[in-house]
C-alpha positions as a Markdown table, in Angstrom:
| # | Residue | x | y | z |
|---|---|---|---|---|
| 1 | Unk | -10.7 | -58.9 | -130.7 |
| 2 | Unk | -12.2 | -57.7 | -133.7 |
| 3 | Unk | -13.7 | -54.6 | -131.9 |
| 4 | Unk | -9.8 | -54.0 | -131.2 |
| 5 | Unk | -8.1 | -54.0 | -134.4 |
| 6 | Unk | -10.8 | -51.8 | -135.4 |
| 7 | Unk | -10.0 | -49.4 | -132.8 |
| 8 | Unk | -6.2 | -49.5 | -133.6 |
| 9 | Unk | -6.7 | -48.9 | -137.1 |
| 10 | Unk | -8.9 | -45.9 | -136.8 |
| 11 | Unk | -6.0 | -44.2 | -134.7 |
| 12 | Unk | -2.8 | -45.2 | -136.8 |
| 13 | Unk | -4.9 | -44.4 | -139.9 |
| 14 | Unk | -3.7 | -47.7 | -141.7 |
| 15 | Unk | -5.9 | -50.9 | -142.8 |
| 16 | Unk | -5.3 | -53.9 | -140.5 |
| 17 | Unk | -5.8 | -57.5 | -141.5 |
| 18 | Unk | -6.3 | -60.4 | -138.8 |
| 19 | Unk | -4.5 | -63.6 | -139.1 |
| 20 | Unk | -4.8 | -67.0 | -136.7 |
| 21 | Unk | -2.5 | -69.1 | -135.8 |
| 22 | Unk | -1.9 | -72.4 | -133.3 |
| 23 | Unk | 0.2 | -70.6 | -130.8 |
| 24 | Unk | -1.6 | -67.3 | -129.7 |
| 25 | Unk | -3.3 | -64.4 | -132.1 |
| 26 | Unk | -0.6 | -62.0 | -134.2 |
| 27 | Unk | -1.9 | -58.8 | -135.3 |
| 28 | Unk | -0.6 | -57.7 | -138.1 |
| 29 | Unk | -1.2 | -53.8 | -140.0 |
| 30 | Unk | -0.8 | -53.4 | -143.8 |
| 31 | Unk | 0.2 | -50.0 | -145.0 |
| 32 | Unk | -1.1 | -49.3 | -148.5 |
| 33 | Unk | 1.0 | -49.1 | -151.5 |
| 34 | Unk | 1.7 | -45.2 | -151.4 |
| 35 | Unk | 2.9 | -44.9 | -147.9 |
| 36 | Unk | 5.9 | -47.0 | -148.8 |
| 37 | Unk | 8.4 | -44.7 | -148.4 |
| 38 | Unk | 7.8 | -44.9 | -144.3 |
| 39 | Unk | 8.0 | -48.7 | -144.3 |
| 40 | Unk | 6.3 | -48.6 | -140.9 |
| 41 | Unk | 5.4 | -52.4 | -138.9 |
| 42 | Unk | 3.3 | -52.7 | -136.2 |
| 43 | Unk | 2.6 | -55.5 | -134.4 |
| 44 | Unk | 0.9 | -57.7 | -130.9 |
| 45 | Unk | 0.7 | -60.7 | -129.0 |
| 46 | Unk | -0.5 | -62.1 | -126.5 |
| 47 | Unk | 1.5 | -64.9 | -124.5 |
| 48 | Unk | -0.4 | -67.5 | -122.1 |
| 49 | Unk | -3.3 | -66.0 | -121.5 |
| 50 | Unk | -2.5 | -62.5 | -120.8 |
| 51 | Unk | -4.8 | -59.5 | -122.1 |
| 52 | Unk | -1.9 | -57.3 | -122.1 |
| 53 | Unk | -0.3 | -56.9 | -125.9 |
| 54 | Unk | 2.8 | -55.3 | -126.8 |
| 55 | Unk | 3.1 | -52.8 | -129.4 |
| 56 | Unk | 6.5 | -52.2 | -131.4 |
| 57 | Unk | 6.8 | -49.7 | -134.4 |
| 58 | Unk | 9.6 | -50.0 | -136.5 |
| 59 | Unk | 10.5 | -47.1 | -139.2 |
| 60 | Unk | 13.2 | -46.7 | -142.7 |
| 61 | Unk | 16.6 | -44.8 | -141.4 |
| 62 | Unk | 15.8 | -40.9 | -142.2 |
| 63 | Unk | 16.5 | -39.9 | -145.7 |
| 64 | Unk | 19.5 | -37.7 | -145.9 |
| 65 | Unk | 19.3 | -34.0 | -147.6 |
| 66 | Unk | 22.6 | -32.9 | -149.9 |
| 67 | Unk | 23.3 | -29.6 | -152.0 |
| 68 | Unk | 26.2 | -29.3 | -154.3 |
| 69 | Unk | 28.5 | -26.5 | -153.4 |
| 70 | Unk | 28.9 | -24.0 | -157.1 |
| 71 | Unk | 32.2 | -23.5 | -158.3 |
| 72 | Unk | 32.9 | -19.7 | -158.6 |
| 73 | Unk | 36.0 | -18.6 | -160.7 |
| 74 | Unk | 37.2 | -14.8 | -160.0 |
| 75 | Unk | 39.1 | -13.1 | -162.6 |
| 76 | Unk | 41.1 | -9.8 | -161.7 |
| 77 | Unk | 40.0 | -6.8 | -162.8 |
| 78 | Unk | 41.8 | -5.2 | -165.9 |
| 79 | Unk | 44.8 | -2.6 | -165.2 |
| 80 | Unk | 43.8 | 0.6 | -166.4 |
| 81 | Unk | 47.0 | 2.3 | -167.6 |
| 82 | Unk | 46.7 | 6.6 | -167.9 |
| 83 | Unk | 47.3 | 7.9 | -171.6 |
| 84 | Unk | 49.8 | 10.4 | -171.5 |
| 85 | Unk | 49.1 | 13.3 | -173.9 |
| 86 | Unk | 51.5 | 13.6 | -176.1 |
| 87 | Unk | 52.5 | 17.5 | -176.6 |
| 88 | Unk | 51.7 | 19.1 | -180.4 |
| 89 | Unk | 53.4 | 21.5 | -182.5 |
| 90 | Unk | 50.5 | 23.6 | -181.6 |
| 91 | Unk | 51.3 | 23.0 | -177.7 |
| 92 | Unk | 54.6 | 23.9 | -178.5 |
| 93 | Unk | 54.0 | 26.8 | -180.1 |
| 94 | Unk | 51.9 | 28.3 | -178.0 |
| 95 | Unk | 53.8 | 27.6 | -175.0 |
| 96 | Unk | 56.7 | 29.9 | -176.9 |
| 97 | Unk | 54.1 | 32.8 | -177.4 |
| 98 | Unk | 53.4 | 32.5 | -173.7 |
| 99 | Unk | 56.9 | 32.6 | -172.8 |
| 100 | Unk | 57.2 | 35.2 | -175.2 |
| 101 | Unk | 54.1 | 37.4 | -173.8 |
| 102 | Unk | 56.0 | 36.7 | -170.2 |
| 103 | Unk | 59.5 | 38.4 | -170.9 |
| 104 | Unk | 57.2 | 41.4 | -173.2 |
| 105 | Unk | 55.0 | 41.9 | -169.8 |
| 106 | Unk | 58.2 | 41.8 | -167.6 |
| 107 | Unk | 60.3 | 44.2 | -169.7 |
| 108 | Unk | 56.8 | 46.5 | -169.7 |
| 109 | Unk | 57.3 | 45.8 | -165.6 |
| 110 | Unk | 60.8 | 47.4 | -165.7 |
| 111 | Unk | 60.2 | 50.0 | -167.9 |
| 112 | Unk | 57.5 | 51.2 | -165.6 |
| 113 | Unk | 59.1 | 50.1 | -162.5 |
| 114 | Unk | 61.8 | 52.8 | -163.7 |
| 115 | Unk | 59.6 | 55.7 | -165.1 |
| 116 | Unk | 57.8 | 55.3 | -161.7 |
| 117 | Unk | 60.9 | 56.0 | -159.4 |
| 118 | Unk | 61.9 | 58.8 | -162.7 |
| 119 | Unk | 57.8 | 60.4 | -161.6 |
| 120 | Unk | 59.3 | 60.0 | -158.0 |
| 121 | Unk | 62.1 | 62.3 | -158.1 |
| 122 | Unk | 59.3 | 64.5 | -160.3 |
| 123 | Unk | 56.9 | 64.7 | -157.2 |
| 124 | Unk | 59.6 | 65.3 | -154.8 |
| 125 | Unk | 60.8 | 68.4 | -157.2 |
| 126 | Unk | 57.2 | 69.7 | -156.9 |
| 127 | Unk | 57.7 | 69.8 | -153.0 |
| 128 | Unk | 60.2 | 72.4 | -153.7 |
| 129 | Unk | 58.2 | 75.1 | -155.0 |
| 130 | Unk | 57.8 | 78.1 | -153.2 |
| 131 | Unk | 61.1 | 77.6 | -151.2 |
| 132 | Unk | 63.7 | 80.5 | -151.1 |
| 133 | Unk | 66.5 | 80.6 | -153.2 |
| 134 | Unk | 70.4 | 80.8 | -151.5 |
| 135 | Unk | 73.2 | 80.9 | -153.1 |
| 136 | Unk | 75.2 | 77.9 | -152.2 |
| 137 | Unk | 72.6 | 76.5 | -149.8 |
| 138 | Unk | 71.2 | 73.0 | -150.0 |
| 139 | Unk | 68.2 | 73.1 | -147.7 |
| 140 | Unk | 64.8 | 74.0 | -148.0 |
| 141 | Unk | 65.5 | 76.8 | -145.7 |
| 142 | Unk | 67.0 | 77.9 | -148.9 |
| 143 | Unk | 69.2 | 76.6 | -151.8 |
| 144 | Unk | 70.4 | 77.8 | -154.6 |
| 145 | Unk | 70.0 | 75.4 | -158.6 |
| 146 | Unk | 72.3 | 73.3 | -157.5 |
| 147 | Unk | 71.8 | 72.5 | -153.8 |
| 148 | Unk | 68.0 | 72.0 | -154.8 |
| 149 | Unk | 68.9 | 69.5 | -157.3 |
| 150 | Unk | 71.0 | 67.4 | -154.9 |
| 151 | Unk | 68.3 | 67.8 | -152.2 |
| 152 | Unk | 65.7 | 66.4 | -154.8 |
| 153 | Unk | 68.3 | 63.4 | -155.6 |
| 154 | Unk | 69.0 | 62.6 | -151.7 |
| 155 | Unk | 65.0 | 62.1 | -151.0 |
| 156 | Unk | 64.7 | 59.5 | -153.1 |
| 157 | Unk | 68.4 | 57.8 | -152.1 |
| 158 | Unk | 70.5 | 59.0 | -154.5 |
| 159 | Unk | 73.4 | 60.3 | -154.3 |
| 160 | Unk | 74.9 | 63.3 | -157.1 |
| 161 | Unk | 77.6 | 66.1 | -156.5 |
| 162 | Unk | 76.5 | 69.0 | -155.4 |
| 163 | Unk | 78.2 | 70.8 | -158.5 |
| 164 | Unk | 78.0 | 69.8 | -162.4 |
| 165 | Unk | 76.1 | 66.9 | -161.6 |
| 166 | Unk | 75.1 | 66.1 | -165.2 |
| 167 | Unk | 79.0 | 64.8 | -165.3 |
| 168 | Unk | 78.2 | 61.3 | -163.5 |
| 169 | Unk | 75.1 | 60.9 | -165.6 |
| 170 | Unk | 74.4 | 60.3 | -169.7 |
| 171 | Unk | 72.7 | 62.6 | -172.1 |
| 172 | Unk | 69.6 | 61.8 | -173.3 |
| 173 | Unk | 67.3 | 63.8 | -176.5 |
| 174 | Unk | 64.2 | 62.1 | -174.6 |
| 175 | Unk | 63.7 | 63.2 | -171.5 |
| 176 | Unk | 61.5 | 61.8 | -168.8 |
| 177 | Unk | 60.1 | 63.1 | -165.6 |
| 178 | Unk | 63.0 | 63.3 | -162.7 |
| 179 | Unk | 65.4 | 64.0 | -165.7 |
| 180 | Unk | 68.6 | 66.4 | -165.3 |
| 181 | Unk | 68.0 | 69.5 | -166.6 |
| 182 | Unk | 71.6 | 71.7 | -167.5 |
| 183 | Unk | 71.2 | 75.0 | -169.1 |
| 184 | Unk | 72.9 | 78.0 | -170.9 |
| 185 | Unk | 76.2 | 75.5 | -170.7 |
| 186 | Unk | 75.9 | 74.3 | -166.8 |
| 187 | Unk | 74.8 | 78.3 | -165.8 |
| 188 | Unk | 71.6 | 76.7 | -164.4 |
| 189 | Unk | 70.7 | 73.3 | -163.4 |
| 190 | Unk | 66.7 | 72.1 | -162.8 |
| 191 | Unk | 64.3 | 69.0 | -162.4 |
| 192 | Unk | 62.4 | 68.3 | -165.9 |
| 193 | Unk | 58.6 | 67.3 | -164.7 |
| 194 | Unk | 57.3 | 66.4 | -167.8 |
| 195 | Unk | 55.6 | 68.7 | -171.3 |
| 196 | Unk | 58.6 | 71.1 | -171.7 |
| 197 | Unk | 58.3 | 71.9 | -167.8 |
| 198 | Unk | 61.0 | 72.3 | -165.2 |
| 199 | Unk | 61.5 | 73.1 | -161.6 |
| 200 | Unk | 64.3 | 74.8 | -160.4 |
| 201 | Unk | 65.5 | 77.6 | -157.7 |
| 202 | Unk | 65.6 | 79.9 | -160.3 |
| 203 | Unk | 66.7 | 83.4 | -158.4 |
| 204 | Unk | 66.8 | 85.7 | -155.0 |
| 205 | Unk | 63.7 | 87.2 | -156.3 |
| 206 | Unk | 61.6 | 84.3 | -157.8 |
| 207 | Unk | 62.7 | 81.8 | -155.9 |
| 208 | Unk | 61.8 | 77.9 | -156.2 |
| 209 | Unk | 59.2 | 77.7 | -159.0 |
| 210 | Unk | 57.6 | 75.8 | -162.1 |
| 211 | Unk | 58.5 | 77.1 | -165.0 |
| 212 | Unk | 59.0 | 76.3 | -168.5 |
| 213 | Unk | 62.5 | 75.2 | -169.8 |
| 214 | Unk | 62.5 | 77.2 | -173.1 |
| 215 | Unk | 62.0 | 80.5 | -171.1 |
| 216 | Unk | 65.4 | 79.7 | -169.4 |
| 217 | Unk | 67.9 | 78.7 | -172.3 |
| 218 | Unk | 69.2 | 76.2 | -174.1 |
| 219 | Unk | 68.2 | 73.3 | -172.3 |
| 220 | Unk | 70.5 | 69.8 | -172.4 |
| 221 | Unk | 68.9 | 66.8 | -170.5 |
| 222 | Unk | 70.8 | 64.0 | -168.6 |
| 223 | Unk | 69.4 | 60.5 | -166.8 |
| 224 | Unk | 70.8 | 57.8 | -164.7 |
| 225 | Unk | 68.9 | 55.5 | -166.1 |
């Protein structure tokens, strides 16, 4: 019996101790002090005579495991407002000049937009050259002062009497290119081109030609614009 318990207590791993009593043999295994958290029992007996023993194991409930859950507080995030900038004097100011430089360039624009179609009529004058002169025609096939100035007037889409056409325009003591020309008191009419210069269909002989105004007469000088 002894041989047994010995046996059994090698494999559980425990000390046994070996108690008799009147009524049959109870075996009884002792755990040591620092294995009492398992609480474990074993034990075996042996009823009339048999050499069969019963083993029963009892064990502590299982330990339970818990984790306290953190408390997170959100806070919302901050409202970011836009700073408006607020305008200057200085802003203001220069915001003026700019408006300012806007209506300078735009009057610059007109002014050139106007000498441009004035350089027009000039270049469509120059076309002229060369062409015969006939008196009261109004084609290059021949004209005569008149007719040519009317022809020169009607290429660029305007429209001016074919006779003392200086009367449905004004004077002007600064001519520019394109310019009405009227000499010797409406005697002869020509295109001023620019430095002193006119064109005009100046004779039978001579015909359509450049030609400087002084070496024609008195020269007055009349503009749409």
């Amino acid at each position: 019996m002894s041989k047994a318990v010995s046996a059994n207590a090698g494999t559980v791993g425990r000390q046994a101790a070996v108690i008799a009593a009147a009524s049959g043999l109870i075996l009884t295994m002792g755990l040591p002090a620092n294995a009492a958290d398992t609480t474990a029992g074993v034990s075996a007996s042996t009823e009339s005579g048999s050499a069969q023993a019963a083993l029963a194991v009892t064990a502590a409930p299982t330990a339970t495991v818990s984790f306290e859950r953190p408390v997170v507080k959100t806070t919302a995030a901050p409202v970011i407002e836009r700073v408006r900038a607020q305008s200057t004097a200085t802003e203001t100011a220069t915001a003026s000049r700019a408006a300012d430089v806007t209506k300078d360039a735009s009057a610059k624009l007109a002014g050139t937009v106007s000498s441009a179609a004035a350089s027009g009529l000039a270049a469509i004058a120059y076309t002229g050259i060369g062409h015969p002169y006939l008196w009261g025609g109004t084609t290059p096939n021949g004209w005569d002062c008149s007719g040519f100035t009317q022809w020169v007037y009607a290429q660029a889409g305007i429209s001016i009497p074919r006779t003392n056409a200086w009367t449905a325009m004004r004077p002007t003591s600064t001519p520019s290119p394109g310019d009405l020309v009227m000499q010797n008191g409406g005697a002869h009419v020509g295109i001023y081109v620019g430095n002193g210069m006119m064109i005009s269909a100046l004779n039978p002989g001579q015909g359509t030609l450049l030609h400087a105004a002084a070496a024609t007469g008195t020269s007055s000088y009349y503009t749409l614009g």
